[in-house]
C-alpha positions as CSV (number, residue, x, y, z in Angstrom):
1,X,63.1,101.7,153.3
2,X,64.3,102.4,150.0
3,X,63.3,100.3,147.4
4,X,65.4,98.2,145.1
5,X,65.4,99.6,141.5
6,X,64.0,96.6,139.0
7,X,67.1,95.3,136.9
8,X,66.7,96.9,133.3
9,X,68.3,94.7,130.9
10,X,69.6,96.1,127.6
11,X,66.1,96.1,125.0
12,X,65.0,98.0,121.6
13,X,64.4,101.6,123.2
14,X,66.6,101.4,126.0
15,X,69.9,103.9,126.3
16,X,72.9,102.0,126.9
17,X,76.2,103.3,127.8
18,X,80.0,101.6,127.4
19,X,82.8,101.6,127.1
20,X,85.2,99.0,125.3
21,X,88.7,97.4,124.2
22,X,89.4,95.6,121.1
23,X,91.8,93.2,121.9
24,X,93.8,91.0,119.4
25,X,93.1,87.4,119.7
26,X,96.4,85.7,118.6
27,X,99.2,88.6,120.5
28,X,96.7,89.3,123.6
29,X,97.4,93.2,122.6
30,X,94.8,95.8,123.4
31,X,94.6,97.5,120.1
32,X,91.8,100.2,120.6
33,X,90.5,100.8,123.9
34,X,87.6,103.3,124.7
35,X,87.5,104.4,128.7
36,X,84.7,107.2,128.1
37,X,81.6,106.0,127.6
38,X,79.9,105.8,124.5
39,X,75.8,105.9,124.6
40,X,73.0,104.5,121.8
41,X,69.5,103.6,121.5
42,X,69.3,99.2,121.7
43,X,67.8,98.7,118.2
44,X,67.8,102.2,116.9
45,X,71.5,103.5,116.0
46,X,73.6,100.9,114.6
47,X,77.2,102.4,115.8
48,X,77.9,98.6,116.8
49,X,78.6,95.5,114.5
50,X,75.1,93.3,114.4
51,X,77.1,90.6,115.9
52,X,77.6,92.9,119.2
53,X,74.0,94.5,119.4
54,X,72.9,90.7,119.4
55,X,74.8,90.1,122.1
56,X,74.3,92.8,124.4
57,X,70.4,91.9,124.2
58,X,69.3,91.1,127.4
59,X,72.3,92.2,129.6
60,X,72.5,94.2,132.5
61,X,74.9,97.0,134.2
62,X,78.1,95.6,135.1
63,X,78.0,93.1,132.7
64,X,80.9,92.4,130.9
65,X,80.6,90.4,127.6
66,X,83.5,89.5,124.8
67,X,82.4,88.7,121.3
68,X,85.1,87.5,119.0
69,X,85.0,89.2,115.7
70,X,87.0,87.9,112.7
71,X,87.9,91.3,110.9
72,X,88.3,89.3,107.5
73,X,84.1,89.1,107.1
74,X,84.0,92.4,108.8
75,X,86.5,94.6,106.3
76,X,87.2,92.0,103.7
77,X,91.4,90.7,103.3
78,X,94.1,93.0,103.5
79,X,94.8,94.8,99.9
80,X,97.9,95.0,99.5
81,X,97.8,97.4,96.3
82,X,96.7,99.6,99.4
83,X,100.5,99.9,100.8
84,X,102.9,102.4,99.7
85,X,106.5,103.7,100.5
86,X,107.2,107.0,100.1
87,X,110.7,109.0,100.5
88,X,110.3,110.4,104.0
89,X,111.4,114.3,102.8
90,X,108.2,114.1,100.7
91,X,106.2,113.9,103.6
92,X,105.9,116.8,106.0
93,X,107.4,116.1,109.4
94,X,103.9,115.8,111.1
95,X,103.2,113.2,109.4
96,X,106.3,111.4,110.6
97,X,105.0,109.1,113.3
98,X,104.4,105.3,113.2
99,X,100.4,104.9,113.9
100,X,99.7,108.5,112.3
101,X,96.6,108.5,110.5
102,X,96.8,110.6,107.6
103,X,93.3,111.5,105.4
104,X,94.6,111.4,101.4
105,X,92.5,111.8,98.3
106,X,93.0,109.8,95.3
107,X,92.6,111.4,91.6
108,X,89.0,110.6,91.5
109,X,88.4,112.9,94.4
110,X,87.6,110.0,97.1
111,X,89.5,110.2,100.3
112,X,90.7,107.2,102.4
113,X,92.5,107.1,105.6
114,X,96.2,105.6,105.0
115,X,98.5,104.8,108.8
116,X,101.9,105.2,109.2
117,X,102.9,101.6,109.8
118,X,107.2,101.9,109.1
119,X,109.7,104.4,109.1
120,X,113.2,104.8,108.6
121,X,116.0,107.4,108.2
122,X,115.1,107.4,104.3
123,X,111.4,105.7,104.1
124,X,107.8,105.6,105.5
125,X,104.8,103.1,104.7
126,X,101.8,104.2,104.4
127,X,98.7,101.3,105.1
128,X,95.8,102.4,104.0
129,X,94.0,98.7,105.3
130,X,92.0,99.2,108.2
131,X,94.0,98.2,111.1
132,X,91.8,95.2,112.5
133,X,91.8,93.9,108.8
134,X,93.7,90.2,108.5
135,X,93.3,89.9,112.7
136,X,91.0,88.3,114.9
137,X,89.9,90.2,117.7
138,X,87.2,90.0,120.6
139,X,85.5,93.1,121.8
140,X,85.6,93.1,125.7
141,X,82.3,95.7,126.2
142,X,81.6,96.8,129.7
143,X,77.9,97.5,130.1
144,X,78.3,101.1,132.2
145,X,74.7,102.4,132.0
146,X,71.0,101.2,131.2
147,X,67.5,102.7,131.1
148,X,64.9,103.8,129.5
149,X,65.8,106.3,126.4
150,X,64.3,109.7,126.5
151,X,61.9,110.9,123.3
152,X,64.5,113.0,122.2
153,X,67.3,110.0,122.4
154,X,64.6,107.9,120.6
155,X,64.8,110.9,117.9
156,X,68.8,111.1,117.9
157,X,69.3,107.4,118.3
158,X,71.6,108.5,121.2
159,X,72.7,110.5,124.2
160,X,71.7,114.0,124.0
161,X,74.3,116.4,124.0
162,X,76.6,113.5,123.4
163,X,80.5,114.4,123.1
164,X,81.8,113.7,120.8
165,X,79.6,112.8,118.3
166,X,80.1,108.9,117.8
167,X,80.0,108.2,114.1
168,X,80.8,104.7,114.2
169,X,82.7,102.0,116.8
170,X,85.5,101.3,115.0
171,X,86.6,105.3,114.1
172,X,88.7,107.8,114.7
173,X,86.8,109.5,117.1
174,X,88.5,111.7,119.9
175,X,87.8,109.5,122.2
176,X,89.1,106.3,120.5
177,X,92.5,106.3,121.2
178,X,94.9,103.8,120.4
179,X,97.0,101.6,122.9
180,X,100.4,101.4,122.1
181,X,101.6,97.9,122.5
C-alpha cells in the first residue's frame, strides 16, 4: 500500500508555487490575475508584500487565502502632478491603447512607467501612478505547490530555471497580464 505523503505546510526553506488575482475590493473587478505559477523560497526571496508571506505561513496545497491590501500604505496616494495629456499625433500609434504601459525617462535620466488611462480623437492621458494606488484590493493566492527547496533554489531564492524571471509580484512580468474589466 502506498503511503500517504506527510502534509508540508508552507515554512522558511520550503518552495512554494502560486498563482494569484488581485481583485478590487470596492468594484469586485479582477485587476491582475496570474494563471502560471510563480515559485519562491518561504523566507528567502521577498517577491511578495510581508503582509502576504505572513499569511501564507503555515498553509498547505490547495489552500486558498485572501489578504486585503490597502494600496495607499503600500505605494503611498495617488500624485497627481504624475498625470499628463498629450496631443495624440505626438505619440506614435503603438502607443495608442488604453492600459498601454509606456517606459519614459525624465531629464534627470530616471525612467518611470506611465499607463495609458484615456484617449480621444485629439487626446491621450498618460498615469504614471501605479495602478492599485488609491484602491483597496485583496490578493486571492492559490497555494499550487509545496516542498522542500533544493540547495540550488536556497541559492537563487527560487525555482531553477524559472520562466520568466519574477522580479517582483506586482510587475510587468510576461506572465502578469492584465484582466480587462
Amino acid at each position: 500500500m502506498a503511503e500517504m505523503a506527510m502534509e508540508d505546510p508552507i515554512a522558511d526553506g520550503k518552495l512554494v508555487e502560486l498563482t494569484y488575482k488581485v481583485i478590487d475590493i470596492k468594484t469586485k473587478s479582477v485587476l491582475t490575475e496570474v494563471e502560471y505559477p510563480i515559485g519562491y523560497v518561504h523566507g528567502l526571496s521577498e517577491i511578495l508584500a510581508p503582509q502576504v508571506t505572513a499569511e501564507l505561513e503555515g498553509k498547505l496545497p490547495g489552500d486558498v487565502i485572501e489578504v486585503p491590501i490597502d494600496c495607499n500604505k503600500l505605494f503611498g496616494p495617488r500624485d497627481e502632478s504624475l498625470v499628463f495629456n498629450d496631443n495624440i499625433d505626438n505619440v506614435p500609434e503603438e502607443y495608442r491603447e488604453v492600459g498601454m504601459s509606456i517606459l519614459m525617462e525624465n531629464s534627470d535620466g530616471k525612467s518611470k512607467t506611465f499607463i495609458v488611462t484615456r484617449m480621444d480623437d485629439k487626446s491621450i492621458t498618460f498615469d504614471g501612478n501605479n495602478p492599485l494606488c488609491g484602491r483597496e484590493v485583496v490578493f486571492r493566492l492559490n497555494i499550487v505547490t509545496v516542498r522542500d527547496a533544493s540547495e540550488e533554489e536556497l541559492e537563487l531564492g527560487g525555482p531553477v530555471n524559472a520562466n520568466p524571471d519574477i522580479s517582483e509580484i506586482v510587475g510587468k512580468d510576461a506572465n502578469v497580464k492584465p484582466v480587462s474589466g
